[in-house]
Each structure stands twice: as structure tokens, then as C-alpha cells.
C-alpha positions as CSV (number, residue, x, y, z in Angstrom):
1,X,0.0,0.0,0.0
2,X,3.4,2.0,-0.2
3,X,2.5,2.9,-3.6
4,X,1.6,6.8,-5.4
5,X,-1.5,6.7,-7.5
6,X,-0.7,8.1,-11.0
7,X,-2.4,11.2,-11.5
8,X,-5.2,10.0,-14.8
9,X,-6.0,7.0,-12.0
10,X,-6.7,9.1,-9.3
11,X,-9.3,11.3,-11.9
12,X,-11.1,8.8,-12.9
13,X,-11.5,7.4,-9.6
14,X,-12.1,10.7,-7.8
15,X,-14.7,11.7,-11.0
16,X,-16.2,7.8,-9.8
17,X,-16.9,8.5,-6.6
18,X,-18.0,12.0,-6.6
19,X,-20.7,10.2,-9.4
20,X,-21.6,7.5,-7.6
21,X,-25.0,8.8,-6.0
22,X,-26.3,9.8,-9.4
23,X,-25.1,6.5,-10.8
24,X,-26.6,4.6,-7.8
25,X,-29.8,6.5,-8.4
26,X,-29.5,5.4,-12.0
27,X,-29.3,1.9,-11.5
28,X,-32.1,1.7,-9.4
29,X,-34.4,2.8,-11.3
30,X,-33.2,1.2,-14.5
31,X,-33.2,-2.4,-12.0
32,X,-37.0,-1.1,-11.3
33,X,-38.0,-0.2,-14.5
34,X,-37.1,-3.5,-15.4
35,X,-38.3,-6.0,-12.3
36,X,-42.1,-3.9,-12.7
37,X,-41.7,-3.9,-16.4
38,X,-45.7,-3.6,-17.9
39,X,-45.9,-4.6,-21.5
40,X,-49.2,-3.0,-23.0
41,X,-51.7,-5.7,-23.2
42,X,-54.5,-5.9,-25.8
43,X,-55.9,-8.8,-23.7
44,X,-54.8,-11.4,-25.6
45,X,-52.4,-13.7,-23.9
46,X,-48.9,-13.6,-25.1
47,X,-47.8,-17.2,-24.9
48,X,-47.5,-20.1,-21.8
49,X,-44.8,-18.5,-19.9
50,X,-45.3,-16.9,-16.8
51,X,-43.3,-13.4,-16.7
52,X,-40.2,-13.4,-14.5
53,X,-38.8,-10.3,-13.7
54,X,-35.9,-11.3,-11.9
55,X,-35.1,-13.5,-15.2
56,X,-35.6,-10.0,-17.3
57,X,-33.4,-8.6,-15.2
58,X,-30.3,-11.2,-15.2
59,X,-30.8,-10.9,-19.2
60,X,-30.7,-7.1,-19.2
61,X,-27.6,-6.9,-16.7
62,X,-25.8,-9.2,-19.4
63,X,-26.4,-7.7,-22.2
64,X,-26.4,-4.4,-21.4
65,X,-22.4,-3.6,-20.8
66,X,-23.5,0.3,-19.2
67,X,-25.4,-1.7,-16.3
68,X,-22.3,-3.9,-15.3
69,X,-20.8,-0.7,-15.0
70,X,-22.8,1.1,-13.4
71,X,-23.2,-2.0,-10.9
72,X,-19.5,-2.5,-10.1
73,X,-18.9,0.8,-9.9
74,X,-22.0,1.4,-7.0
75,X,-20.9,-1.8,-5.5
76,X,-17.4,-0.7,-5.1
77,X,-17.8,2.7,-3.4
78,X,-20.6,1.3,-1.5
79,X,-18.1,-1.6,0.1
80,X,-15.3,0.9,1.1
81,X,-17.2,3.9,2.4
82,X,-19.7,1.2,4.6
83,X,-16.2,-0.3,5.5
84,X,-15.3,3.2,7.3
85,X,-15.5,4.6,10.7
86,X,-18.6,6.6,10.9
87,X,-16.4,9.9,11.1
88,X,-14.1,8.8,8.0
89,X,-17.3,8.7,6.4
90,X,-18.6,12.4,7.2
91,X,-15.2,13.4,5.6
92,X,-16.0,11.6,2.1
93,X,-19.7,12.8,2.0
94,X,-18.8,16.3,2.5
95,X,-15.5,16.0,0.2
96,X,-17.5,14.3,-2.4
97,X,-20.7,15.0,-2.3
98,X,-21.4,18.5,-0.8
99,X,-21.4,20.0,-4.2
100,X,-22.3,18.4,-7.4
101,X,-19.6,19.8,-9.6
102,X,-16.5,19.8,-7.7
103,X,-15.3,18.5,-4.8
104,X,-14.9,20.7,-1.5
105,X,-12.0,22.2,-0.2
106,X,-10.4,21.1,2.8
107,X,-9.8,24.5,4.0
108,X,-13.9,24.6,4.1
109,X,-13.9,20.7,5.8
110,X,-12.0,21.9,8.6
111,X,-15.4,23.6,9.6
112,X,-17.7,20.9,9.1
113,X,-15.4,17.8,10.6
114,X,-12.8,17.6,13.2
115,X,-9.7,16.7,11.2
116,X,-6.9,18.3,10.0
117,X,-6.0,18.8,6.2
118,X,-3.4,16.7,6.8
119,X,-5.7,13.7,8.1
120,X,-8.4,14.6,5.8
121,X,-6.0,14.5,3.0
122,X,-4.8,10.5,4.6
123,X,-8.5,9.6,4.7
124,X,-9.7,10.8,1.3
125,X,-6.2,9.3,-0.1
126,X,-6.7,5.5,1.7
127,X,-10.6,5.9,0.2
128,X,-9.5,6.4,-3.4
129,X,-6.8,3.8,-3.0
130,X,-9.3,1.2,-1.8
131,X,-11.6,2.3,-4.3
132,X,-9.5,2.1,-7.2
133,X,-8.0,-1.4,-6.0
134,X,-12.2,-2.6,-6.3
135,X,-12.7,-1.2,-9.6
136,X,-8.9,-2.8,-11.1
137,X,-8.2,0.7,-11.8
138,X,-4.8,0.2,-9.7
């Protein structure tokens, strides 16, 4: 764990994480969409086969590469952030997901938890690392 994260990993990981509640939010409701999936019905029955939703949704996951993505990626940030102490995890909600655009300062965390830059910096750094390491990104 000695190891310095090359600057293009640690963008696309940081850019991963600061997505992931509009990607979790996406998946969702794509997995809903699909498990309480109506097709119009003109009253005729459409065959012998009784719908299965969680077989519609096993097919769609495979086929569709997006979803796979969008479900490692979820899964990923989900398993390291729940694997945190409760204050580690204040630190990468308000780094990461204060703002939507960008990711705050940690002159402007030093208000809102009760770490240093210097351990915020050590606890944001540990998060991407672990992160990354899910995803095969490092």
C-alpha cells in the first residue's frame, strides 16, 4: 500500500466516486424499471410462460455492458465507504458530495469535521486507493 496513484488513476476514480449517487440512483431505477416492467396488453395472452422479472433482469444486466458498470462501480464505493469509521465517512460525504460539480475544499472541511487537512488528506487518499483497487483501476 506504499504505492503513489498516477495522477489519470486518481481522476477517474475521484470523477467515480464524486458520481456515484447519481449513478446509484441510476441503476435503481433502471433495476425497477425493469423488475415492474408492464408490456401494453390488448388482452390477448402472449404465450404459456409466466413473466419473471428477476429472469428479465439477469438478461438485461448481461447484455447491457452500461449496467455492469454502473453496478461494479456502485458496489465498489458502497463496500469501502460502509467499511469506514462513521467519522471517516462524514469526511468523504462532504468532500464528495457537498457539491455536485466539484469536490470541497479542505480548508472549508475543517469547519464541518474535526480533522486536519493533513488527516483529511490521509483519509480521502486511503478511500480512493481502496476504491480504485475494487474497480482494477490500480
Amino acid at each position: 500500500m506504499g504505492y503513489n496513484i498516477t495522477r489519470e488513476a486518481w481522476k477517474i476514480i475521484e470523477i467515480k466516486i464524486r458520481r456515484y449517487p447519481e449513478n446509484k440512483a441510476e441503476y435503481e431505477e433502471v433495476v425497477d424499471s425493469i423488475m415492474n416492467h408492464k408490456q401494453g396488453s390488448d388482452g390477448q395472452p402472449k404465450g404459456t410462460d409466466i413473466g419473471n422479472p428477476t429472469e428479465r433482469l439477469a438478461i438485461k444486466l448481461a447484455e447491457e455492458p452500461r449496467l455492469q458498470r454502473l453496478k461494479r462501480e456502485v458496489e465498489a464505493v458502497e463496500a469501502v465507504y460502509n467499511s469506514l469509521k462513521p467519522e471517516h465517512q462524514k469526511v468523504i460525504r462532504v468532500r464528495f458530495w457537498s457539491y455536485r460539480y466539484q469536490n470541497m475544499r479542505y480548508f472549508d472541511m475543517e469547519r464541518a469535521t474535526s480533522y486536519s487537512d493533513i488527516q483529511m488528506r490521509r483519509i480521502v487518499k486511503n478511500f480512493i486507493r481502496n476504491v480504485g483497487e475494487r474497480l482494477g483501476e490500480i
